[in-house]
N, C-alpha and C positions, 0 to 999 in steps of 0.2 A: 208848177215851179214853186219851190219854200222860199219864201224873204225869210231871212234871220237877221235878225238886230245884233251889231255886235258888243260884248261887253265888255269894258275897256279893264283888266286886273286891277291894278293898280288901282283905281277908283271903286270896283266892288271890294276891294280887299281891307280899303280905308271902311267903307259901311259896316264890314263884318266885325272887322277891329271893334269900331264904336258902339257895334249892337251887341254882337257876344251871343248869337244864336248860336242854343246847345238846346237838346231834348231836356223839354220841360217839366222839373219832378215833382213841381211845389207850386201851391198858388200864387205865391209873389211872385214865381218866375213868370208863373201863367199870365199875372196883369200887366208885369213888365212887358215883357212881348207884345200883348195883344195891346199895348198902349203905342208901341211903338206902329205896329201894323193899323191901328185906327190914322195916327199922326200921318201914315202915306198915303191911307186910302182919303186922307181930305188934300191931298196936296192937286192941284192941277195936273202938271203935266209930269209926270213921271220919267225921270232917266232910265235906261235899259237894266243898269245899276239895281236902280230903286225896284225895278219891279219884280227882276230877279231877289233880292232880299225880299220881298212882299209876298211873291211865291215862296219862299223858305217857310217865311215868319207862317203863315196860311198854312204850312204841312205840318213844322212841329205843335203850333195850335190844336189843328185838328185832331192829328195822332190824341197830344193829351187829353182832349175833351170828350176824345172816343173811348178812352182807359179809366178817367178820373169823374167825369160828371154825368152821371145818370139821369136820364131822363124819365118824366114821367111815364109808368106802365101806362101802354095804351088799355081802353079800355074793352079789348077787341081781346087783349092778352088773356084776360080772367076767365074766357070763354073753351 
């Protein structure tokens, strides 16, 4: 059997208002977000809210960082 936590609209709707997650084109968009997503992941205890925006914040990060920041060639690559 799934528990699901339910999320209250009105209270994730106020977060989203306040946060303004949109797919990240820029680096300041990128530190905004990911400043905002450090600030949850130190909060204690989490509303159902919060952790669904922390899931958001988590996707369009990743996406961007998967597009925009290169990581070092392994060095397995050269081979």
């Amino acid at each position: 059997m799934s528990t699901t936590t339910e999320i209250k609209d009105s209270v994730y709707a106020k977060l989203l208002a306040k946060s303004l997650p949109r797919p990240i084109r820029t680096e300041a968009e990128h530190a905004r977000l990911t400043g905002m997503l450090l600030e949850l992941d130190e909060s204690e205890d989490l509303s159902p809210e919060e952790e669904a925006l922390a899931d958001v914040l988590t996707l369009l990060i990743e996406d961007y960082e998967e597009k925009n920041i290169r990581s070092p060639a392994s060095p397995l690559a050269s081979h």
